[in-house]
Phi, psi and omega in degrees: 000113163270140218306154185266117166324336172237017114298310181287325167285329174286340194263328160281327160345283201293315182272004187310154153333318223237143161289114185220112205235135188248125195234107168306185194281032201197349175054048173259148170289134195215358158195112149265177178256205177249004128345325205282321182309284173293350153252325174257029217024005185234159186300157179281007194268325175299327175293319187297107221088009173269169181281152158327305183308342194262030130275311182305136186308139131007276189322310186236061196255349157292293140006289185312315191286331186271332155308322164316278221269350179266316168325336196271320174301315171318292175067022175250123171306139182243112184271146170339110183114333188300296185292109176238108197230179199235143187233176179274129151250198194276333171272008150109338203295176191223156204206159183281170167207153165244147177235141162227156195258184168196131186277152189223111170225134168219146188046033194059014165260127185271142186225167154251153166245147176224088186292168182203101170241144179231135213290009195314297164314323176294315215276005190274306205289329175292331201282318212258352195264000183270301154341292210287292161018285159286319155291057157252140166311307188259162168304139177211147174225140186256092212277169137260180203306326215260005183058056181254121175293137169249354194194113180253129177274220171279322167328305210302319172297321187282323184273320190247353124129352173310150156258129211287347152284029167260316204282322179319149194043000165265133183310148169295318169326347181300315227268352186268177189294175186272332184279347166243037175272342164311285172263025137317299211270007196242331176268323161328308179291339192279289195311338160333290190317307191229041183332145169201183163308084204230112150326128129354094165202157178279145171213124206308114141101004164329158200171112156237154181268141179269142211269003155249006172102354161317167162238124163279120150334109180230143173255146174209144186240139154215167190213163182252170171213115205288107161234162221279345198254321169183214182254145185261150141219144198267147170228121149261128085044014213259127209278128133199086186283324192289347173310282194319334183300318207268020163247354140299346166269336200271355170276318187306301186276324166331319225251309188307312192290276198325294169324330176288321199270005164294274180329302201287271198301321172306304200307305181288326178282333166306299190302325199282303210282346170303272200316334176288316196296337192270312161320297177324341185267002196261158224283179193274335210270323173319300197226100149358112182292002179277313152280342138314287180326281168343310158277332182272009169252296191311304173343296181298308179311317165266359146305308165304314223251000146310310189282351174279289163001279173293339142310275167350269214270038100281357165265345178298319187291327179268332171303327195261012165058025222236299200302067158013117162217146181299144165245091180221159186289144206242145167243134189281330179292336171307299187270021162260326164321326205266316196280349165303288193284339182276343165283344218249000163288304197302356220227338185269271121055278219263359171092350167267161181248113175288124171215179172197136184243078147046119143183157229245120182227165176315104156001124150247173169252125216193153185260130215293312181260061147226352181259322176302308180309324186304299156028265191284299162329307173299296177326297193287336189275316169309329177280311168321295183296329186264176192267171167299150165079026202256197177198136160238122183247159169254143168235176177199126154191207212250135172233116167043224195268042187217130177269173177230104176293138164223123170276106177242141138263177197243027189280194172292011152076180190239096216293164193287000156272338182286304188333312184293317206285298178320340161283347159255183201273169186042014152265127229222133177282153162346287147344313163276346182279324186279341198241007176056017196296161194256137173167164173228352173083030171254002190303292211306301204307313191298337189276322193303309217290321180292339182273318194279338159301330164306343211084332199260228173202145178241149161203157172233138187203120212236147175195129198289121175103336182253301178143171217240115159274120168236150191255162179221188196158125164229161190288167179284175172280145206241160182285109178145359169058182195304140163209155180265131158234000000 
């Protein structure tokens, strides 16, 4: 059986949400609900024979009968949210409302039903995320799905010269440089797909255009924001040229530093060990054997402390990506021969036998003195770890696009918690510290930093009591000869 139709009307009628009054062609109220109680402070029996207007403010309550009557010639429904007005209550006070109308005709007399609901709550919650908005420090703007801004604070003006009605309803791609609004506006959409929480962070060539064609330098965070209209996203903005300014001066005196400590410190150690070398050369009669010895520990000492020196500041230069090296083909058997025969007084010293065996791999490409230095560094560290009677060998051969040097020893080898650790700087194992061995822990890092400004890789693998391999790889030579980077 189906239900009686003016029942059934009276009955969503009567429970709707919303406040809702059916208004004649004259625009008296002839039906409310009991919603009218909570939003307009009166009962619906009191409303009903009253004029409309008198939910309408004051301010436009004049108005209101001619707006009345060019809607009722329209006769076109309006859903809910189209009308956002300001409405009456019966103690006179005014509240935000979304309204929404619908023409009603029976029996050929024409009505409006005029819902009403009201936003007191949304709009206080809009009022204070607009607050917060504006007291944020940095410019921020507020996309939908479609990366359309919906919402710009004041920042936006002050720092990128946009006025924040301008930038509303325009894609955020306005804000990008002109050569990245294309995979701007592409990352933007992938980030859609999966919004998520993204910190403050600098990203490398970040960049908004200033509304006069400049480009600012920027860092950026974004968050997603779950609303009644979808998901929202905050993209803040934070301008920093003035960082950037001051870490070209704070490079600038960096850069200042190094050269003073070059100059200062290279310079005296350079004269000590020329002067020792030149004493070591005098006659027996010149020089005391007691005083030999004695200049070959000063000799040796500012040679190590020349060579921490020149450490320091090749490590300063490759953490600031700064250090400049030639890209030329390398033959490996060569520059392992020349670290071979120059090393092989020190490894005779130590009671060891150094050897290398020749053999013909492929051209790498490589800058010739950071790769001897790389080397040099293994070899020597390999010597430094081993006993009298031990052996360090260099081999060479091709791996994939890579050619490979490998260094083995018969040394005290390094336990598997130490290992991840030797590549970083200034760090010195137990072991080396207790056995007093000479080092600052900068070999392994400067070779890590330097093969890897190469393309290429270094790795190791070591077992304690037996002996350490390390491997180095560089690329083969590429078509296009030598370049400086």
């Amino acid at each position: 059986m189906e239900p009686d139709a003016g029942a059934l009307f009276r009955g969503v009628f009567e429970t709707a949400p919303d406040a809702v009054v059916v208004v004649d062609s004259a625009g008296v109220i002839v039906r409310a609900n009991p919603q009218c109680l909570a939003v307009f402070g009166s009962p619906p029996e009191e409303l009903v024979g009253k004029s409309v207007d008198v939910l309408v403010p004051l301010g436009v309550r004049g108005n209101h009968p001619r707006r009345r009557e060019g809607y009722g010639a329209a006769a076109n429904p309006r859903p809910m949210g189209l009308l956002r007005l300001a409405a009456t209550r019966s103690d006179g006070t005014e509240f935000p409302a979304e309204i929404s109308l619908a023409p009603i005709d029976v029996d050929g007399e024409k009505y409006v039903s005029a819902t009403v609901r009201d936003i007191t709550a949304r709009t206080q919650d809009e009022e204070r995320f607009r607050n917060l908005l504006e007291a944020t420090p940095d410019p921020m703007v507020i996309i939908d799905s479609s990366t359309t801004i919906v919402l710009a604070n004041k920042q936006v003006t002050e720092v990128f010269g946009y006025p924040a009605g301008e930038l509303v309803g325009q894609s955020i791609t306005l804000l990008a440089p002109e050569d990245r609004r294309d995979s701007d506006g592409s990352w933007f959409q992938e980030y859609l797909q999966a919004p998520d929480v993204r910190p403050m962070q600098s990203n490398q060539g970040a960049a908004v255009r200033h509304r006069d064609g400049h480009d600012v330098p920027v860092e950026v965070s974004m968050a997603p924001l779950q609303t009644d209209e979808g998901v929202l996203v905050s993209v803040a903005l934070r301008d920093v040229t003035d960082r950037l300014q001051m870490q070209a001066e704070s490079q600038r005196l960096r850069d200042d530093v190094i050269a003073t400590v070059s100059h200062e410190l290279r310079t005296p150690l350079t004269s000590i060990i020329g002067y020792a070398e030149l004493m070591s050369d005098l006659d027996e009669g010149d020089l005391s054997r007691r005083a030999r010895k004695l200049l070959n520990v000063i000799e040796r000492n500012a040679s190590r402390e020349l060579q921490l020196v020149n450490d320091l500041l090749t490590m300063a230069f490759l953490e600031d990506d700064r250090l400049r090296m030639l890209r030329e083909s390398l033959d490996l058997d060569e520059v392992c021969r020349r670290v071979a025969d120059d090393l092989r007084l020190a490894a005779r010293e130590r009671a060891l036998t150094l050897t290398f065996v020749g053999g013909e791999t492929a051209p790498v490409v490589g800058d010739l003195h950071r790769v001897v230095q790389v080397l040099e560094n293994v070899v020597t560290n390999a010597l430094k770890f081993t006993k009298a009677g031990g052996t360090v060998d260099i081999a060479i051969t091709d791996h994939g696009a890579m050619g490979v040097i490998e260094v083995r020893d018969t040394g005290i080898g390094v336990s598997p918690e130490e290992q991840d650790r030797l590549f970083e700087r200034l760090y010195r194992s137990p072991r080396a510290i207790a056995d007093q061995v000479p080092g600052a822990g900068l070999g392994l890092p400067i070779a890590r930093a330097i093969v890897e400004a190469h393309g290429g890789w270094i790795d190791l693998q070591s077992e304690l009591g037996v002996g350490t391999v390390v491997r180095v790889a560089l690329p083969h030579e590429a078509q296009g000869g030598a370049t400086a980077v």
